[in-house]
N, C-alpha and C positions, 0 to 999 in steps of 0.2 A: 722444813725444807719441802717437804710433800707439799704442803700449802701453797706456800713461793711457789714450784713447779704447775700446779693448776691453774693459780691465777693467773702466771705468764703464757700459759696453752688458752687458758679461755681468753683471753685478750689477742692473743695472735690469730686466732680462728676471725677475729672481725676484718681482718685484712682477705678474707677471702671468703666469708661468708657472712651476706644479711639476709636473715629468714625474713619470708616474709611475714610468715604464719607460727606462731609458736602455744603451745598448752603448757599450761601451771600446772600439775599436783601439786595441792597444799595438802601436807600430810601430818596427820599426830599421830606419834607411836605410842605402842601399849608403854605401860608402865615397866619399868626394869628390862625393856627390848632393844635399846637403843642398840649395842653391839651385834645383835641379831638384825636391826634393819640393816645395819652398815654393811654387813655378812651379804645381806640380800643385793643390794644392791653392787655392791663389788661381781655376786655371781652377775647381776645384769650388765655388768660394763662392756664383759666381752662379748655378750648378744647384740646390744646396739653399735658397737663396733662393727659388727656383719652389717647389720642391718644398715646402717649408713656407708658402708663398702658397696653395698648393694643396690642404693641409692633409696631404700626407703625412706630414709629423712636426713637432715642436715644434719646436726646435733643432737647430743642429748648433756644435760648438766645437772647433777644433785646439789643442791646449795644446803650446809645447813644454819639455823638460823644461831644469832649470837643472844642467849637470852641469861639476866640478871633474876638467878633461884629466887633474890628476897622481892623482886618485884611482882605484887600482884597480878599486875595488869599483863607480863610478860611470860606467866605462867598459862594464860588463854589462847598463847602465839602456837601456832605450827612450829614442829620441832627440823620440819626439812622442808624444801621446795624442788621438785622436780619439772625441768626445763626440756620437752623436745621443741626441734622447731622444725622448721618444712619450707621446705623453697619457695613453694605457692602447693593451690590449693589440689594440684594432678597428684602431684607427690604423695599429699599426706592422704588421699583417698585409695592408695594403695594399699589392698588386700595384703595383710601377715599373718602366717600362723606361727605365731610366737611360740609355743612350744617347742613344733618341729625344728624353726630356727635355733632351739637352746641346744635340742636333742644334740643338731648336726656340729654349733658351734662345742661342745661339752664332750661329743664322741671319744674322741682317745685321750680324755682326762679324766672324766669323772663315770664309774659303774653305772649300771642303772636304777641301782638302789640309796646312792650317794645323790644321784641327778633327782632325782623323786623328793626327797628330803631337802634340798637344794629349791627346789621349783615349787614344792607345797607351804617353805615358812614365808613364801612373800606374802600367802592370804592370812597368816600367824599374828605376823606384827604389825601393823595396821591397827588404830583404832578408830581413826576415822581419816577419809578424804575427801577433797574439798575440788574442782575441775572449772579451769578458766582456761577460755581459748582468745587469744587476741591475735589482733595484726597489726606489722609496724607499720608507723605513721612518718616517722622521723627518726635522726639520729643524726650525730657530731663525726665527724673524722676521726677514725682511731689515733691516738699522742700518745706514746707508751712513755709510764712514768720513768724519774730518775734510775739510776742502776741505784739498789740499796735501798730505794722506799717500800714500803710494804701496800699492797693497793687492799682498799676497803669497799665491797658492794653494797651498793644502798639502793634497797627495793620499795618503791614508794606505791601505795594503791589512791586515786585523787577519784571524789564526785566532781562532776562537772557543774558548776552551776548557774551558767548561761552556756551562749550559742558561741562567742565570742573565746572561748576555753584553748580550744584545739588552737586557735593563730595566737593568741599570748603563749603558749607552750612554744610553737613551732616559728615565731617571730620575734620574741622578747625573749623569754627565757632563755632559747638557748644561744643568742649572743652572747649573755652572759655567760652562759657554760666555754661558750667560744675563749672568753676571754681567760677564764680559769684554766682552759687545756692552754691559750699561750703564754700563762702563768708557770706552768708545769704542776698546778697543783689538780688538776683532774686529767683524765684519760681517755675518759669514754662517757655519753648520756644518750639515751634511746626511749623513746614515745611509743607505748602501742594502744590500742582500742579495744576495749572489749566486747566480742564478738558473741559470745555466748559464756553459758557457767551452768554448773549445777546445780538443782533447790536449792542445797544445804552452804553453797556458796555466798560469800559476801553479794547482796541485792541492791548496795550505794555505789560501790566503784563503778566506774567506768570507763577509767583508765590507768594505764601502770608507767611509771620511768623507771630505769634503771641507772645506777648513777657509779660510776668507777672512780676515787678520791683517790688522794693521796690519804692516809691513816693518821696522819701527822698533823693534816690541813686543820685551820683553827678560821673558822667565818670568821669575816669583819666586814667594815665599813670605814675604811682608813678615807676615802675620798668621798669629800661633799658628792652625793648626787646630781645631778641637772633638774632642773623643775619638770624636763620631759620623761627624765628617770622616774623621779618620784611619782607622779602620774600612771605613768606604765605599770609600775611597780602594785601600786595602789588596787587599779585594777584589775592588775593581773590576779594577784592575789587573794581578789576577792570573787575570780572567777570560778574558783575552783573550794574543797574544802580538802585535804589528806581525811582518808579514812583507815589507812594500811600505811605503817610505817616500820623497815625493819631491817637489820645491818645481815652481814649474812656473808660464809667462806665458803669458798667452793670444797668440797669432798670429793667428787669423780664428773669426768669430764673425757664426752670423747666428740671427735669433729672429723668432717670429710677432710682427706689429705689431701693435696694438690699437689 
């Protein structure tokens, strides 16, 4: 239900909010910390609640990823993704002192021995972080799925590989996507660019989509394409390569209210 609940507030937040400017944490937790991130991060909900009351930034969203234990390759994945974004670039240059903000939002709930403990396991759990800043390029008109489907997020990471990249994504692609939200089998699809990253960051990507399904949805190709499909298709496809692929549910979620 908790789940249901988030994915319907992160999907309702695109009705009145497109950042311009958003940052990744790509996060791996220590071993056996996973409840202690989630501890952590539940304390931070209600600080970026201020903080976006405040107008420091738009949102904030903890995604975490959906990963199969026996699969090798899925064991190398980041175990959460953390999402702020920012109106534009005035916004997110806005001076915080994060602490202060916890002290004042924490004051008549948690001691100052409790809030210390609280504010010092977020440097605890962490084994490593990974920092991408991008900005949107694009994106589909929110179609909020059937009542009763369960929505799926799908975080794709693409190298570019021609010039030609950015208008197949932002002129091909997403008619298709077009057509799938007037299907009812998607939701939501968004383009961003990446602006900057960390050393320790993926150094291929270039860009990210984010893609809201139905859970249910099963690709096909029920209708012959057109010769100008095929074509498009062709080199759309080959304009790009996925380096990042990864399914992923929302855990906490909070957004400007209107």
């Amino acid at each position: 239900m908790k789940k249901q609940i988030l994915s319907v507030l992160f999907i309702l937040s695109f009705q009145i909010s497109l950042s311009q400017l958003v940052s990744y944490e790509v996060i791996w937790v220590k071993d056996g910390m996973d409840e202690s991130y989630q501890e952590v991060e539940e304390f931070w909900s209600k600080i970026k609640e201020q903080a976006i009351a405040d107008d420091s930034q738009d949102f904030w969203i903890v995604f975490k990823l959906e990963k199969d234990p026996e699969n090798a390759d899925h064991k190398m994945k980041p175990d959460y993704i953390v999402m702020n974004g920012f109106k534009d670039s005035i916004q997110r240059s806005k001076s915080v002192n994060w602490q202060e903000l916890a002290k004042k939002v924490y004051k008549k709930e948690l001691s100052k021995k409790k809030f210390e403990a609280k504010w010092t396991m977020g440097s605890q759990v962490r084994k490593e972080t990974r920092n991408f800043l991008v900005e949107r390029l694009d994106n589909s008109v929110w179609s909020p799925l059937s009542e009763g489907k369960e929505a799926r997020f799908l975080f794709n990471g693409f190298k570019a590989l021609n010039d030609d990249y950015e208008s197949f994504e932002m002129k091909y692609f997403k008619e298709n996507h077009n057509k799938q939200i007037d299907a009812g089998s998607r939701a939501w699809w968004e383009f961003n660019k990446v602006l900057s990253r960390s050393e320790n960051a993926n150094q291929e990507v270039t860009h990210f989509t984010m893609d809201v399904i139905d859970a249910d949805y099963q690709w096909s190709n029920d209708n012959e394409p057109s010769f100008t499909d095929q074509m498009m298709s062709k080199y759309g496809v080959a304009s790009r390569e996925r380096v990042i692929g990864d399914r992923m549910s929302v855990l906490f979620a909070q957004f400007q209210q209107n």
